[in-house]
Each structure stands twice: as structure tokens, then as C-alpha cells.
C-alpha positions as CSV (number, residue, x, y, z in Angstrom):
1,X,-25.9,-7.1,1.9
2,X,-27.0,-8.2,-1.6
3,X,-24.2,-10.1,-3.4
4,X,-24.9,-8.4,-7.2
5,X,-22.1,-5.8,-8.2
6,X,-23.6,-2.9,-7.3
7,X,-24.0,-3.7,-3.4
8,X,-19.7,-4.9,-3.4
9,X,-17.5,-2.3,-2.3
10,X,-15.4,-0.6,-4.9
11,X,-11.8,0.0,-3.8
12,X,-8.9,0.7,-5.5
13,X,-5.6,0.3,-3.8
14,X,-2.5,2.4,-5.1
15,X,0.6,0.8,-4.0
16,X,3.4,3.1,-4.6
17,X,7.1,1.4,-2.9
18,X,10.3,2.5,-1.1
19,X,10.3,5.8,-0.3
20,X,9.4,7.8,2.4
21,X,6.1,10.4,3.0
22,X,8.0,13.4,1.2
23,X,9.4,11.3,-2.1
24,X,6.6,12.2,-4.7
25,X,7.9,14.8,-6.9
26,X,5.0,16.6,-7.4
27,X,5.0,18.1,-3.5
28,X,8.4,19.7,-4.3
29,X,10.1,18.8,-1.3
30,X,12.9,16.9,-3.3
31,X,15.2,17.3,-6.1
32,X,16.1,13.6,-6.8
33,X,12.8,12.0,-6.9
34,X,10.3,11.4,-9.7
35,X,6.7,9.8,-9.2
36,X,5.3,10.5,-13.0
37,X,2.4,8.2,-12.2
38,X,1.4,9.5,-8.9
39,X,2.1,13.0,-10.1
40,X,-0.3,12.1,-13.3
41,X,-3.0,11.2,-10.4
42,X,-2.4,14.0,-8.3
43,X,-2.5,16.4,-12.4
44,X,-6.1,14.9,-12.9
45,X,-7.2,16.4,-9.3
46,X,-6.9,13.6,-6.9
47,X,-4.3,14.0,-4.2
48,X,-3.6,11.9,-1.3
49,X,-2.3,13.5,2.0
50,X,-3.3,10.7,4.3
51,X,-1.3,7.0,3.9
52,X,-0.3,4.2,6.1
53,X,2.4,1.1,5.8
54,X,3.0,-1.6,8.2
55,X,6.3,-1.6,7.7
56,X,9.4,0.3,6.5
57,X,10.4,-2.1,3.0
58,X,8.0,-3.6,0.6
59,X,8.1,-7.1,1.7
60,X,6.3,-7.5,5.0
61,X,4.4,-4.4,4.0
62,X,2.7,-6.3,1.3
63,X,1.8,-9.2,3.0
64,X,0.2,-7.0,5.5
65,X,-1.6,-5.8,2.4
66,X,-3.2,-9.1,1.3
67,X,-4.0,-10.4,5.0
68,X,-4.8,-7.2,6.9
69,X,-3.1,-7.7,9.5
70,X,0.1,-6.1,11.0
71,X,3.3,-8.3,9.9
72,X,4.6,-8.1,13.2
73,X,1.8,-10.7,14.6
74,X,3.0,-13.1,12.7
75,X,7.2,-12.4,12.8
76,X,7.5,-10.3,9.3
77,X,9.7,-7.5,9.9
78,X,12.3,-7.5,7.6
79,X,13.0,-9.0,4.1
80,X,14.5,-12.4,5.2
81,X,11.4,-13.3,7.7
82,X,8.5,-12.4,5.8
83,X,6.5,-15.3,4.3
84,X,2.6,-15.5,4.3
85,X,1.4,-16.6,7.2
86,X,0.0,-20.3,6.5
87,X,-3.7,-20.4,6.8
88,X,-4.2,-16.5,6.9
89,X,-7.8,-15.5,4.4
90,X,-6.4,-12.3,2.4
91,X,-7.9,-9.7,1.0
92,X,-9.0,-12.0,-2.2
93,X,-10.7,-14.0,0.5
């Protein structure tokens, strides 16, 4: 694989924190909720059904973001023990 611009993947990663598969406002399934820039996406014509997190609060989960790996392997599992693991590449890398 060529290194010019047009052989590099193109990704784009939408982050979207604390709440649960239901909480975007534009599926209807709650009154107290409102995702205005996820339900901008999803009024353009995108919509996502499918997502994953490696864990339940933003923290680990975005470490597990930037290294790819589960934040479990390396003792992240709740706000007071997550740290970047020293020596990890990430997704920069």
C-alpha cells in the first residue's frame, strides 16, 4: 500500500458520551434527552444503528479509543484507574 493520500484510509470517528443505546432524541424512545448534532446527522440521511464501547463512562472508553485495545487489559475500568497505558502505539501511531 502506496503512502500518497489517496491509498490512506478515510475514517471518521463520531464520539458521542454518556448515555446509553436509546438516548438520541431523534429515535423517540425518550422525553428528556436531546442529541441536536447526532439528530442533524441522522436529518442529512446518515443513521447509525450499529455502535460499540469498551466500557460503560467516557474515561477508559477513550483510552480504548486511542490504543485499540480493551481497557480492561491493561486495569482501566472505572474513572480513578484509567491512565494510558505506558508504551501503548495509539491510533495517531
Amino acid at each position: 500500500m502506496g503512502t500518497d493520500a489517496s491509498t490512506k484510509p478515510n475514517i471518521l470517528l463520531i464520539v458521542s458520551d454518556d448515555h446509553g443505546y436509546g438516548d438520541q432524541s431523534g429515535l423517540g424512545s425518550v422525553d428528556d434527552v436531546e442529541t441536536l448534532a447526532l439528530d442533524r446527522i441522522r436529518a442529512l440521511g446518515a443513521t447509525f444503528t450499529q455502535a460499540y464501547a469498551a466500557a460503560p463512562i467516557c474515561s477508559p472508553a477513550h483510552v480504548g479509543i486511542l490504543t485499540g485495545a480493551h481497557p480492561q487489559r491493561w486495569g482501566g475500568h472505572w474513572f480513578q484507574d484509567t491512565t494510558y497505558p505506558s508504551g501503548h502505539p495509539t491510533i495517531a501511531d
